[in-house]
N, C-alpha and C positions, 0 to 999 in steps of 0.2 A: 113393450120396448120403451126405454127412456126417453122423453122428447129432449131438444135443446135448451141447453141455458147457458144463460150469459156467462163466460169467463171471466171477463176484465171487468172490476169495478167500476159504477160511475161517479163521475165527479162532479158532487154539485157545487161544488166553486168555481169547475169549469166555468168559460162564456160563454162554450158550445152548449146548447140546450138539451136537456138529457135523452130527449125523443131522438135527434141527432146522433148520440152517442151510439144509442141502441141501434138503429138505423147500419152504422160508421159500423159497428162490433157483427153484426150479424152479416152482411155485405163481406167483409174479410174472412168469415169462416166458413162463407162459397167459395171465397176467391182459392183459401188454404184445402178444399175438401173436407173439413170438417162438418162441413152441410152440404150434399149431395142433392142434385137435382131429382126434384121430384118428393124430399122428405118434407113428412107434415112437420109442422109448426105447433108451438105451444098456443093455445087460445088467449085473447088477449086478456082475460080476468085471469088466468093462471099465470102467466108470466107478470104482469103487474105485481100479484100475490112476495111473487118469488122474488122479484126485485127491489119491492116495496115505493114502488111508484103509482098515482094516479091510473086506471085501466084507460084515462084519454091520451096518456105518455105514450101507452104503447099503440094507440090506434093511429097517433100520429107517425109514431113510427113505420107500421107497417104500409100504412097508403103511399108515404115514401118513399120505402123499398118497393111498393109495387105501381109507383111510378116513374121507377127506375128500368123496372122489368128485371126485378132479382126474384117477385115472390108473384105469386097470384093465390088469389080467394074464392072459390066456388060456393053459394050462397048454400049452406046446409052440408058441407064436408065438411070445413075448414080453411086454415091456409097453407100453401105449399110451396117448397123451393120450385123456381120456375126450371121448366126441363132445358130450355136454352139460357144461356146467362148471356146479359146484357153485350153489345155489339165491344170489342177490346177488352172485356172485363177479364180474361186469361192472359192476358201478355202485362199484367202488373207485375213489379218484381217481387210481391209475396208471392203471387200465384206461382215463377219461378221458383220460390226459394224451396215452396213444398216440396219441389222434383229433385231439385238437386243439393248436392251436398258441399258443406260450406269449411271442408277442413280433407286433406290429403288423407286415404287407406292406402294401406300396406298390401304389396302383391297378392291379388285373391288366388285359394285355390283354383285350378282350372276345374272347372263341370264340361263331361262329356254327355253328349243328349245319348239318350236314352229311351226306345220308346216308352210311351206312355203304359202304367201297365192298367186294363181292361179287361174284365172278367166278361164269361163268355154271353151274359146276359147284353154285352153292347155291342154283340157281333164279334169282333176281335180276339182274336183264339193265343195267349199270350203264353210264350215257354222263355217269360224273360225271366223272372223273378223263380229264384231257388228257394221258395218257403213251404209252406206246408198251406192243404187244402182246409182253408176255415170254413168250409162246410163239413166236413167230416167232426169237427168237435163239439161236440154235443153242450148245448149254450145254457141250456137246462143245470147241467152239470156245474157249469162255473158258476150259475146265478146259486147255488145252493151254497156253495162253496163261500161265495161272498157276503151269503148271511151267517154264517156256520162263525167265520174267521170274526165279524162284525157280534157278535152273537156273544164269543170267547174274549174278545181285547176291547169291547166295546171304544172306549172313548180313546182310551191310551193310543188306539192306532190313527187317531186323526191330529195326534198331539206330535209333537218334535219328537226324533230320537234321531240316535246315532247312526253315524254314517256309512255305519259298515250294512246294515239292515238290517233287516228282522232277524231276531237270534233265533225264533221255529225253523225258519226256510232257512237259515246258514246251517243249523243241528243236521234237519233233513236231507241238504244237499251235501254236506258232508261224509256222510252215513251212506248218501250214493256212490259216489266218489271212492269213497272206500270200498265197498262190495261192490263196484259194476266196472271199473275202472284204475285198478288197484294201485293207489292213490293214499298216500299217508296224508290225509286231511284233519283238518278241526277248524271249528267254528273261529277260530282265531286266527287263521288263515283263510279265511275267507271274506271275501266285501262282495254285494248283493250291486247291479250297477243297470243303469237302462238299458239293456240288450247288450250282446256281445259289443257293440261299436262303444257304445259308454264305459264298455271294460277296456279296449284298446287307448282310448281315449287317455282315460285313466293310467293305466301303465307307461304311457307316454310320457302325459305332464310328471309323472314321480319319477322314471327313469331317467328322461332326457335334458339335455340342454342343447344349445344352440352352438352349433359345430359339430357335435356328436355324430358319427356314421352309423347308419343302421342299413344292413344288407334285407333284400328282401327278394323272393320269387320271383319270376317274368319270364312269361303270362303270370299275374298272380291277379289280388284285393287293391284294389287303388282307394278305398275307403281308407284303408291302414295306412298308406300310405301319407294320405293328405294326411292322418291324425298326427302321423311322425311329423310331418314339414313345419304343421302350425308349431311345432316347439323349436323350430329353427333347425334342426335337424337333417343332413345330408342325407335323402336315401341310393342309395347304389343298386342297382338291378345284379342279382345273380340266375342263370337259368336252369330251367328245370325238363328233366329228358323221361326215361319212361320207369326210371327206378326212383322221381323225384329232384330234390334240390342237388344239383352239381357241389356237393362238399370239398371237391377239387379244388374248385374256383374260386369257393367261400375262401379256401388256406391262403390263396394267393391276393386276397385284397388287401391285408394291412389293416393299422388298424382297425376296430370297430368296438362299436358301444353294444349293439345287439343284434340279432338276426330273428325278422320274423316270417314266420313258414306254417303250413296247412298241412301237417305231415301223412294225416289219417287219409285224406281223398282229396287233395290237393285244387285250390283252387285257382283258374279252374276246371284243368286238364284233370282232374279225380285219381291221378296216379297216389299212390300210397309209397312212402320213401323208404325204401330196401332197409332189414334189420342191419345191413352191413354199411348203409351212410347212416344207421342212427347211433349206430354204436360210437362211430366215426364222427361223425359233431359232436354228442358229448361229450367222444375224449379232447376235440379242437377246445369247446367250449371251455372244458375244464380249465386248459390249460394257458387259454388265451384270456380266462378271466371276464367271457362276455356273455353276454343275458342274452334266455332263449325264450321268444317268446311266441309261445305255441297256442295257436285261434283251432281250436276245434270244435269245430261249427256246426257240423251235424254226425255225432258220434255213436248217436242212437239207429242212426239208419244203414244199416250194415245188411247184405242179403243171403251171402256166401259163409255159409261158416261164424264162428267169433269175430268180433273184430281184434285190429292192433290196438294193443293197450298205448295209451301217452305215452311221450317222451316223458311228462311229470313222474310218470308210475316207474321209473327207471333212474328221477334224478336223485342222487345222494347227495349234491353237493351244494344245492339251492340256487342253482342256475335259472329253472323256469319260470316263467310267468304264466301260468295256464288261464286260457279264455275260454269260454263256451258258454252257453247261451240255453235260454226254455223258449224264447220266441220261437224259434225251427219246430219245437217236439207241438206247441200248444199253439199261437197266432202270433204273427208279429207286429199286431196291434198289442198285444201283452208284453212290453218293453224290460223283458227281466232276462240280464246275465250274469257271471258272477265272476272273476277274478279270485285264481289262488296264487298265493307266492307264499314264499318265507315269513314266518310274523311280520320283523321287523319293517321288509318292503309293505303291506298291511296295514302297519302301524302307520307310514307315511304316508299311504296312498289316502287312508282316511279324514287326514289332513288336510292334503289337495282335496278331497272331494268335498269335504266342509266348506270350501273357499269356491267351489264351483256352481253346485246346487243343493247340497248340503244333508238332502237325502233323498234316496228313492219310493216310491210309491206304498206305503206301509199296509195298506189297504188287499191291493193285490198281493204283496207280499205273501202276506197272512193268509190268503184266499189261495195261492199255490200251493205251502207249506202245507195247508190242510189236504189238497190233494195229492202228493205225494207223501203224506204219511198212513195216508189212509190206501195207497196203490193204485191212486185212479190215473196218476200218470204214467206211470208201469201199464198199466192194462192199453192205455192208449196208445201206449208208442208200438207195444208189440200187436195192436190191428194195423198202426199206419202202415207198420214195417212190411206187414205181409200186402196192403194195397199199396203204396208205392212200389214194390217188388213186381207187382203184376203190371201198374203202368208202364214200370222202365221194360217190361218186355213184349207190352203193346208197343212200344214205340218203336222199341228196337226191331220187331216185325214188320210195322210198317215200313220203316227207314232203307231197311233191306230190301222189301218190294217194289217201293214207288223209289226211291235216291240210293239204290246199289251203288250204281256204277258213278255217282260225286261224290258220295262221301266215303270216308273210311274212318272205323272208330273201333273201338276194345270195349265189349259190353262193361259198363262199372259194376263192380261186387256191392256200393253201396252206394251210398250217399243223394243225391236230389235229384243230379244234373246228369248230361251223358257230354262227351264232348268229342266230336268228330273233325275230321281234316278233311279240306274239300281236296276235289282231285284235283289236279293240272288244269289250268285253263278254266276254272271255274271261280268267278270274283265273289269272294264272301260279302265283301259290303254291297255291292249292288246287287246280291240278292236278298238281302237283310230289307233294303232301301225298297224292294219291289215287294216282298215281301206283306211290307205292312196295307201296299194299296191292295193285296189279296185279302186281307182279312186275319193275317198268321204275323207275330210277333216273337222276333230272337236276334240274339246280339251277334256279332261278327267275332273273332280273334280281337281284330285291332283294340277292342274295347278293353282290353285285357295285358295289353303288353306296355315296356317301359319307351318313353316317350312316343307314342303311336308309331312301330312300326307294324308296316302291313302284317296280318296275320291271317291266310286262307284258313279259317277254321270259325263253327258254329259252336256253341254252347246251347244248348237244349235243355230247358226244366220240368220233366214229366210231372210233379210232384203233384201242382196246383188246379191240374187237367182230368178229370176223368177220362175212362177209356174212349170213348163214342169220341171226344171230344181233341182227343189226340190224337186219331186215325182222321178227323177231318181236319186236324192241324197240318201234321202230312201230306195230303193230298192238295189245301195250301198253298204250300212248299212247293211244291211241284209242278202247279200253276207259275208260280214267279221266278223259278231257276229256266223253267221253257220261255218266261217269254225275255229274259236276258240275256238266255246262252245263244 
């Protein structure tokens, strides 16, 4: 680990004596946190070296600061920041300045707490988080992958390229898109982005301006939301019942710039929006000339039958925005989503992303691309599909034995999550809140709707759980609704 050295020049024209200086420079970069109590120190013949001073400069310095009580020296370690700093040496106004901030921010988005998510090695048995079980993907698999990719683009993949990303993994996901999804794609309508959120994100800054109305779900994604708001953008709440988005209610709001929805298994009540409102929005869309932009977030995970194809796989007229994501199917430590639209949206979104972070991760890219060409993501998804299949109906057994009579819910055909309605007279958040002193971790409704109103309903994420581990999540549960009800 690098030791300290001096920032600020010294000055030997100064009258302040340079041993002082050092002294003066290393005392303010406790006071700032840049030297932490307790950090070794450079030795005095190396920092001499570095500064190009006398090694008696700096012994003079350092017996000063540790007759200050900033440092101390243990004869045979070294020397070290002292673990207490000197009696007022915190209440200087550098030490302030470090804390706070010396220029006006703009309203921040609101953050709702959320617990902490904990795998079940820390005790805490978590159904917050809707992603997929990173044990289940075999690491072996991707380390090969990442020499294979490294192996084939050697250098060119650590060098700059273009924003849209790797043209393997756009061909590939393409080619998907096309046969799994039926989807008129090409590589030219696609840009590679950090997870589904870095595609939201992205459609936003190219879509939107500030005034712009964008309607949205509720209960829905507050993620999307906030990515709408930072562009100045109005979002509006429309609700959603058991056939989906109210496209009623969409007709009657007036204008709008866009409408974003979860249509496949909706988040995050998991309803799927009736073929007769989709038919029914695109004809609105059509005709109202607004962008749809459809987050289909976990499209692989379907347990009944086929799934519903996109609204994309339906548009003729270049209305969508399609989102969806490989964090869900592989780990959501592997930050890769992708955005399809029309070229020319494409063409500009590539633009803004050049100005944002200019590109995505070329590496992994490459390292995906090879595994879905070769079918190792295919092979994966259709194991996950059949063990989350089995979790959501471990759960749903349990759920039924031990919380029949508080909750009520519609088994889901697909996707991660289950989402249930408590009964009468049963408070979701304060069983959430007790919840967590049990050892069992899940969100409330409230977390999910527009401006927090109360919402008596759970969200549940079998996905991340093994069996064993979900029947004592359960039982959990059941501890903390007794000892609230």
């Amino acid at each position: 680990m690098a030791r300290w050295t001096l920032t600020v020049p010294l000055d030997a024209r100064s009258p302040t004596p340079r041993f002082v200086q050092i002294a003066r420079a290393l005392a303010e970069d406790v006071r700032r946190g840049r030297l932490r109590p307790g950090e070794p120190l450079p030795g005095s013949r190396a920092l001499a070296v570095s500064l190009g001073v006398h090694r008696n400069t700096v012994l003079a310095a350092y017996q000063e600061l540790e007759a200050q009580g900033w440092i101390i020296t243990t004869p045979g370690l070294g020397t070290f920041v002292a673990r207490v700093p000197p009696d007022g040496a915190d209440a200087t106004p550098s030490a302030r300045a470090s804390r706070e901030l010396g220029f006006a921010l703009p309203p921040a988005v609101e953050a709702r707490a959320v617990p902490r998510r904990a795998g079940p090695a820390g005790g805490a048995l978590m159904l917050v988080s809707g992603g997929p079980d990173v044990r289940l993907l075999p690491s072996d698999l991707l380390a090969r992958a990442y020499r294979r990719a490294l192996k084939r683009g050697g250098q060119k993949l650590l060098d700059y390229d273009a924003p849209l990303g790797h043209a393997g993994l756009r061909e590939a996901l393409a080619a998907m898109l096309a046969s799994l999804r039926g989807m008129a794609v090409t590589p030219d309508t696609l840009i590679i982005t950090r997870g589904s959120q870095g595609a939201l994100d992205l459609a936003a800054r190219t879509l939107l301006r500030p005034g712009d109305t964008v309607a949205v779900e509720s209960p829905g994604y507050l993620p999307a939301w906030d990515a709408f708001r930072l562009t100045g953008a109005n979002v509006v709440p429309v609700p959603v019942d058991a056939e989906g988005l109210r496209v009623d209610v969409l007709e009657r709001l007036g204008p709008v710039r866009a409408v974003y929805l979860t249509p496949h298994h909706q988040y995050p009540t998991t309803v799927t929006l009736s073929a007769e409102r989709r038919q029914r929005l695109l004809a609105w869309a059509r005709a109202s000339n607004v962008a749809l932009i459809e987050d289909d977030y976990d499209h692989e995970f379907h347990f009944e039958g086929p799934p519903v194809l996109p609204l994309a796989s339906e548009d003729r007229d270049g209305l969508v925005l399609y989102v969806g994501t490989l964090s869900k199917v592989l780990a959501p430590g592997l930050r890769l989503g992708f955005l399809s639209a029309p070229a020319p949206f494409i063409a500009r979104a590539s633009a803004v992303r050049a100005a944002v972070d200019r590109q995505g991760d070329l590496v992994t890219e490459a390292a995906v691309a090879e595994l879905l060409e070769e079918g190792e993501v295919q092979r994966h998804v259709r194991k996950m599909r059949a063990v989350y299949r089995s979790r959501r109906d471990v759960l749903v057994d349990a759920l039924r034995a031990s919380l029949g009579s508080a909750l009520d819910f519609i088994v889901p055909a697909g996707g991660m999550t289950l989402w249930a309605r408590c009964a009468p007279g049963v408070d979701a958040a304060a069983w959430m809140e007790r919840g967590l002193e049990e050892g069992v971790g899940f969100l409330h409704g409230g977390h999910y709707t527009f401006d927090r109103e109360p919402l008596d309903a759970l969200r549940l994420c079998f996905t991340p759980l093994q069996e064993g581990e979900l029947r004592e999540a359960v039982r959990r549960m059941a501890r903390a609704l007794t000892a609230v009800a």
